[in-house]
C-alpha positions in Angstrom: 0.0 0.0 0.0 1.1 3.1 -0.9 0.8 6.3 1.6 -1.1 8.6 -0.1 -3.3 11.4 0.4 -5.8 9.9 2.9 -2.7 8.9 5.5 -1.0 12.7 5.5 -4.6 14.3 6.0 -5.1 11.9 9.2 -1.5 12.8 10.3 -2.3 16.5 9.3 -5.4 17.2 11.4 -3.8 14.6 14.7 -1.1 17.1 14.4 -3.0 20.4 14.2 -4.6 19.1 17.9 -1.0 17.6 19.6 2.5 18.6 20.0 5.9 17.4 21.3 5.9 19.4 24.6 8.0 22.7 24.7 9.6 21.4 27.8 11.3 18.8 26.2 11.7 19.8 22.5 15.5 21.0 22.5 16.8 18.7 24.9 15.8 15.7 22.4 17.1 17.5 19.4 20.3 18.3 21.0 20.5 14.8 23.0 20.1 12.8 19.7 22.1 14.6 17.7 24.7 13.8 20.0 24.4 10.3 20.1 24.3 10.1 16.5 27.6 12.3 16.1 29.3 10.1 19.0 27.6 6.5 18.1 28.9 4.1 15.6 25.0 4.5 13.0 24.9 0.4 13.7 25.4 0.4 17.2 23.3 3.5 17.5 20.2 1.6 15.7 20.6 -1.5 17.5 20.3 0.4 21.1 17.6 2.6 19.2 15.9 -0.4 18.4 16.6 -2.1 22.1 14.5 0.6 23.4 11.6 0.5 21.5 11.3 -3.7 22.7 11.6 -2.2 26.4 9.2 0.4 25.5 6.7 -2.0 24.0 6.8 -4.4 26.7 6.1 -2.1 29.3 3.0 -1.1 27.0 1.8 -4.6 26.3 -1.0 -5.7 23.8 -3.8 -7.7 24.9 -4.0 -10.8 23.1 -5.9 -10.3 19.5 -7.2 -12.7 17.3 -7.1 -10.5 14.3 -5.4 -7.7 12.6 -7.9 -5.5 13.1 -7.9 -6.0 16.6 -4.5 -6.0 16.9 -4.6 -2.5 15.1 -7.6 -0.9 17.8 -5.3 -1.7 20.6 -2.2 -0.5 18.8 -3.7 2.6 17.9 -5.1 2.9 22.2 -1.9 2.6 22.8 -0.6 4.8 20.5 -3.2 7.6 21.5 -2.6 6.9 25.0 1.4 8.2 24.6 1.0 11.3 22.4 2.5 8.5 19.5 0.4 8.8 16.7 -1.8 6.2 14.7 -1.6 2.8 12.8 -3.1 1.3 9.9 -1.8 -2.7 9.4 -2.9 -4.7 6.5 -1.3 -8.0 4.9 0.9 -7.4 2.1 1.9 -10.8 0.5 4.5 -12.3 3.1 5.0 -9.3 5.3 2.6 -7.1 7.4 2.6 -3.7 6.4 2.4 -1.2 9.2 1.8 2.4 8.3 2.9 4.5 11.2 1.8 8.7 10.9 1.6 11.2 13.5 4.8 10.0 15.8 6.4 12.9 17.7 8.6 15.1 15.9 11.5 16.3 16.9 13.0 18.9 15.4 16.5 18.2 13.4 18.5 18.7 10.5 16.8 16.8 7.6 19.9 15.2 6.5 20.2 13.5 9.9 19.0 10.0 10.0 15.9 9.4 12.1 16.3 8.6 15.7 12.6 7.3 15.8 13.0 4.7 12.9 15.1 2.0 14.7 12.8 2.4 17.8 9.3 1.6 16.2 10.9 -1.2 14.5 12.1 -2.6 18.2 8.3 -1.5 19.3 6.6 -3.5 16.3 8.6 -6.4 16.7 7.8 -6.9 20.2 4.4 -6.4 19.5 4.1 -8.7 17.0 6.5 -11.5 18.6 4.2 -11.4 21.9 1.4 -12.0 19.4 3.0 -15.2 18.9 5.3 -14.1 15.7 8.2 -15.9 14.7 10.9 -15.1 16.6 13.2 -14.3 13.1 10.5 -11.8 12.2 11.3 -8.1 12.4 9.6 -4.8 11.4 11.6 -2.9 9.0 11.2 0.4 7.3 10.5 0.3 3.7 11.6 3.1 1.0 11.7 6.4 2.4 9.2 9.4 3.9 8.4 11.9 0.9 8.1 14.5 3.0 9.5 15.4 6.5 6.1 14.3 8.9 4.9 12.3 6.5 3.9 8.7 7.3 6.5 5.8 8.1 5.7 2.5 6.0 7.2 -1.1 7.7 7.4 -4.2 6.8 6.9 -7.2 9.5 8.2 -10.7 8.3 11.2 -12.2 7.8 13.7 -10.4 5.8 17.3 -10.5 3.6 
């Protein structure tokens, strides 16, 4: 599935009612981009990614036996923490996960995203305490057009 126009109007009007909070908007941009300029990018992604399975397991899922349930409680969740919305639908051999609306930091474009390497560790989790294979991961497929737009994963087995 392609994101398209229907995805960046949902992210557009959940942004136009939340925000990162002020408190905290500078301190993440100038934390990250010091990890990133002091962090091997590998090493960086793998604790990035190490954080989003601790994150998702102190959020955990109820059990669901489909993906549309599995999508209503990822999107309470996701509502619950200021983190955006969801969509999941199958996709051949891989789950695809569109993720829109996730908090924003602000940064140089040319900068990698911090957030990327922690929603893959979040979906994983998610989708491994579902009962996934344990050699299935999330990863993020092609890039964002634009800056805000929404993320596209892929959950399955990959390389």
């Amino acid at each position: 599935m392609a994101v398209g126009t229907d995805e960046e109007l949902i992210s557009l009007r959940y942004y136009a009612q939340q925000h990162c909070s002020r408190q905290w908007v500078h301190f993440m941009a100038a934390m990250f981009a010091e990890f990133e300029d002091r962090v091997d990018p590998l090493e960086a992604d793998q604790f990035l990614e190490t954080l989003g399975i601790r994150m998702a397991r102190s959020l955990p899922l109820r059990r669901c036996d489909s993906l549309e349930d599995l999508e209503d409680d990822i999107n309470a969740v996701l509502e619950g923490i200021d983190w955006g919305w969801a969509r999941i639908a199958e996709n051949g051999r891989f789950v695809e996960i569109t993720h829109g609306s996730y908090p924003i930091i602000p940064q140089d474009e040319a900068r990698r995203s911090w957030l990327v390497p922690i929603l893959e560790g979040v979906y994983t989790e998610w989708f491994a305490a579902q009962g996934g294979d344990p050699n299935f991961t999330a990863r993020l497929i092609g890039q964002r057009r634009v800056p805000g737009a929404p993320y596209v994963f892929n959950y399955g087995r990959h390389g």
